[in-house]
C-alpha positions in Angstrom: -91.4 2.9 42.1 -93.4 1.1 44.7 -92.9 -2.0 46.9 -95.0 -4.3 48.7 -93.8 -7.8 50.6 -96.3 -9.8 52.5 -95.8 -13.5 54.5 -98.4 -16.0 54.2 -98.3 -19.4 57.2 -98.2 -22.4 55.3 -100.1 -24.1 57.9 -103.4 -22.0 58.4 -102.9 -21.4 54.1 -103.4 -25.6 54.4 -106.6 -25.4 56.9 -108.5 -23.2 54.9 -107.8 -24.6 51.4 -108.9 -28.2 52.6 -112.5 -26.5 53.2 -112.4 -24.7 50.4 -110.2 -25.5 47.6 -112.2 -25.2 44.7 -114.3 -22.5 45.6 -111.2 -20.4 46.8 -108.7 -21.1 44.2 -111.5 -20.1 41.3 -111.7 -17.1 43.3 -108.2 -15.8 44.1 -106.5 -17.3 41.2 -106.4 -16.4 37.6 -106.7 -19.5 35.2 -103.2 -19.2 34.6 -102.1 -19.2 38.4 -104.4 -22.0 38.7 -102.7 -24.4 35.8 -99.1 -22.9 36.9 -99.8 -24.5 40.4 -101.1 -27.6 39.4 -97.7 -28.4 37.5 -94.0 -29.1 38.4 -91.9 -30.0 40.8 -93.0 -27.6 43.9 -95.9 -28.5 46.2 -99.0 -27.1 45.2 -99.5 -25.2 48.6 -96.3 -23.5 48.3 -97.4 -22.1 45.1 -100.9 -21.1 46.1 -99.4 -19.6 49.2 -96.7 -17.3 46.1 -99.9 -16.2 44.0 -101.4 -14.9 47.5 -98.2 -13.7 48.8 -97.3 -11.4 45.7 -101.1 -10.6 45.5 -100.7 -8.7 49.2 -97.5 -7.4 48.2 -99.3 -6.2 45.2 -102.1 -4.3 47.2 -99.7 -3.1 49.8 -97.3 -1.4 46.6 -100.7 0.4 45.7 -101.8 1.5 49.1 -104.8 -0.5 49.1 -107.6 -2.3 47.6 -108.6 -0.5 44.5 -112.7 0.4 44.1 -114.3 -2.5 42.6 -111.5 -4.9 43.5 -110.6 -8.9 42.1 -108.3 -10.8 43.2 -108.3 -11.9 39.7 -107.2 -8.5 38.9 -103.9 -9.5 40.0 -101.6 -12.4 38.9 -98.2 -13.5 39.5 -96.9 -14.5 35.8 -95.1 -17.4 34.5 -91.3 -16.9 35.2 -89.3 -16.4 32.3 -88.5 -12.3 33.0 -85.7 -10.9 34.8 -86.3 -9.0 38.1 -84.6 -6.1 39.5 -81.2 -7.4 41.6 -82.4 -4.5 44.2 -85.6 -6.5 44.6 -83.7 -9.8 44.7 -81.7 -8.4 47.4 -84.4 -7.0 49.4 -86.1 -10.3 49.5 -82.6 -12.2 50.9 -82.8 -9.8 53.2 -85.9 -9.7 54.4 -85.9 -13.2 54.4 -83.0 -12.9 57.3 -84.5 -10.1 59.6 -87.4 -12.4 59.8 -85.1 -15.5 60.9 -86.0 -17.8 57.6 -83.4 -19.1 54.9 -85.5 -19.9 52.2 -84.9 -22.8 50.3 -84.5 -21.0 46.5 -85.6 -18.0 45.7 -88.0 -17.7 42.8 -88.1 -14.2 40.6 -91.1 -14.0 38.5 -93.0 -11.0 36.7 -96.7 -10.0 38.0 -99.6 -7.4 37.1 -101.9 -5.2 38.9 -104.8 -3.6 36.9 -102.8 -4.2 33.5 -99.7 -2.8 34.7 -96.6 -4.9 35.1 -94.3 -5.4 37.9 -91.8 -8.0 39.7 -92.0 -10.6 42.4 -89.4 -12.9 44.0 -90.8 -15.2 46.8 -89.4 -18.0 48.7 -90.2 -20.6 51.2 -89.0 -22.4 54.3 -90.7 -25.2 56.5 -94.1 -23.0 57.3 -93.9 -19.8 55.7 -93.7 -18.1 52.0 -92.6 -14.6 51.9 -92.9 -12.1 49.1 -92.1 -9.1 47.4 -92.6 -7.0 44.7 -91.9 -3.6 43.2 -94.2 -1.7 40.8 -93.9 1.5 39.1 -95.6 3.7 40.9 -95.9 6.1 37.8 -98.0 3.6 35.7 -100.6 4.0 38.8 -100.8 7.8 39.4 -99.8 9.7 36.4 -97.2 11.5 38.9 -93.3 11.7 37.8 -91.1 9.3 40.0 -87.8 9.3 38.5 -85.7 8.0 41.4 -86.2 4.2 41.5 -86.4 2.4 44.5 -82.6 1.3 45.7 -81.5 -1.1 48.2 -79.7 1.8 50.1 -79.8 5.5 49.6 -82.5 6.4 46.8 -86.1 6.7 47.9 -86.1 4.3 50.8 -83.5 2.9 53.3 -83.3 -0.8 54.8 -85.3 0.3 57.6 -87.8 1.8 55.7 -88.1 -1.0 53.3 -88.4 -3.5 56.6 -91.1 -1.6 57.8 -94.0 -1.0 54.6 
């Protein structure tokens, strides 16, 4: 398994997407990201600022941009799948050691290159944070047995604070 987790300013996010809305969203966002944030209750910006969040985390989980890289190639799905608790609790505490309390925490699936993972992101006043975990195997062809645990296993607090 592989994890990523990225923070995205709500304020700069805000600067650059009154220049260049259109033109940025058709270019980050899949046509699904861009309907899903166009709808509901939460600001558009916040959800924008989610898809870009969980799109870092994504690249981060597989070490990089791949060759030929989309942004497109990567998507934060529509929720409706459970996530991992481990991830869940990562993300609370992450959200902690970086001195937020985000308002409600939002677990959705997400892809990278075809392959399925899990997000849960969050917000408070300026900033949406985010993390995801992929199977690493999917990616290399390599056995990885031991998932990822929020202690012991693979990685440890500090570790997982630190990638």
């Amino acid at each position: 398994m592989r994890l990523g987790c990225d923070i995205v300013d709500l304020p700069r996010l805000n600067l650059i997407l009154q220049q260049w809305e259109t033109a940025l969203q058709a270019r980050l966002l899949t046509a699904a990201e861009q309907a899903w944030c166009s709808w509901g209750d939460l600001p558009v910006l916040v959800k924008v600022a989610a898809c870009l969040a969980v799109k870092e985390s994504l690249i981060k989980a597989l070490g990089g941009r791949q060759t030929g890289f989309k942004w497109t190639d990567l998507e934060l799905l529509l929720p409706g799948c459970p996530v991992p608790v481990c991830l869940v609790n990562l993300v609370q505490e992450l959200v902690s050691q970086v001195g937020l309390a985000a308002e409600k925490l939002h677990t959705q699936p997400c892809r990278a290159y075809g392959q399925r993972g899990w997000a849960v992101w969050g917000w408070k006043e300026q900033m949406v944070i985010a993390a995801v975990l992929l199977d690493y195997q999917a990616f290399s062809g390599q056995n990885h047995p031991e998932p990822v645990q929020w202690s012991g296993g693979n990685y440890n607090r500090n570790d997982l604070l630190t990638m």
